[in-house]
Residue, then its C-alpha position, 0 to 999 in steps of 0.5 A: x580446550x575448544x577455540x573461541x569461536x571467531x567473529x565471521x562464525x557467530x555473524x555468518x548464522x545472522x545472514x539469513x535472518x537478517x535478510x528476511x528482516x531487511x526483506x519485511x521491512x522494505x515490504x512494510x515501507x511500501x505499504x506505509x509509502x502507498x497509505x501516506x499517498x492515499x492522503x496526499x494524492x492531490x499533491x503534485x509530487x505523487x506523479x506516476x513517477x514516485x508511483x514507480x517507486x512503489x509499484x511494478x510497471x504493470x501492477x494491479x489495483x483493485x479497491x472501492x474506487x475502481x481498479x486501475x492496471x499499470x503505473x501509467x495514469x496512476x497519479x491521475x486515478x488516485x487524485x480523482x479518488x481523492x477528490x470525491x473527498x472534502x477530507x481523508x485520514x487512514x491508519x494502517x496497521x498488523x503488516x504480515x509477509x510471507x516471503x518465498x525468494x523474490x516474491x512475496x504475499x503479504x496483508x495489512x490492515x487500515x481504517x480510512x475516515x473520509x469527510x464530504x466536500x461542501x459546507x452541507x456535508x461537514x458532518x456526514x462522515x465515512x469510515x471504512x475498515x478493511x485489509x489489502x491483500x498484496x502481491x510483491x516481487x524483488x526487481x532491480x530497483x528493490x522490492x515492488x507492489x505487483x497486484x493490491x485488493x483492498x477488501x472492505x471488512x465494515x463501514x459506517x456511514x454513506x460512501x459515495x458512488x463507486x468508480x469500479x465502472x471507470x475506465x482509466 
């Protein structure tokens, strides 16, 4: 009669898996963390420092309003996005992570609705749909964004001038 099988010999086989969940998860908290600030950037607690908490010091951002590389002035590029905008919702969703060791590729997909700023535009909206492509590595302080594109699938509506040619 074969032995039960002991309490380390039916958790050690969870050990992978349950890494690579705990792996996704944190993945998915970046991108949920990134998306809510979209919304929020004009408030003052979204300063390059939380920004830090999201992305590697010298990340990539490539989206409709420009590109910016790097944490440093990264609060200030994404006030002035916000900005342009009376009013900004987004939704995101269908999150997929490849992971492969300390690195990481992952996809996911929003709808953005944006209203004018004025009295004279209160009915001229913006929605754009799209998916961002991303890059992200392990660091000492967890998991980290390194590189972000946003790419534009459909919009409906005017959208303001972009600020790709800023420099920021």
């Amino acid at each position: 009669m074969p032995a039960p099988p002991t309490t380390d010999g039916q958790v050690a086989p969870l050990g992978a898996p349950l890494g690579a969940l705990a792996d996704r998860l944190a993945i998915k908290d970046l991108f949920d963390r990134y998306v809510e600030a979209l919304d929020r950037a004009d408030e003052p607690a979204y300063d390059d420092d939380w920004y830090r908490t999201v992305f590697t010091e010298d990340a990539r951002l490539a989206v409709p309003a420009g590109t910016h590389r790097g944490v440093r002035g990264f609060a200030d590029f994404r006030r002035t996005a916000k900005a342009r905008w009376g009013r900004t919702g987004r939704l995101g969703g269908t999150l997929l992570v490849d992971l492969d060791g300390d690195r990481a590729r992952a996809r996911a997909h929003q709808v953005a609705s944006h209203r004018r700023c004025g009295p004279d535009h209160q009915d001229d909206p913006y929605v754009v749909s799209g998916y961002y492509d991303a890059r992200a590595l392990r660091t000492a302080d967890g998991w980290r964004l390194d590189a972000l594109a946003f790419h534009v699938v459909s919009a409906l509506g005017r959208p303001v001038p972009t600020a790709a040619e800023a420099v920021f």
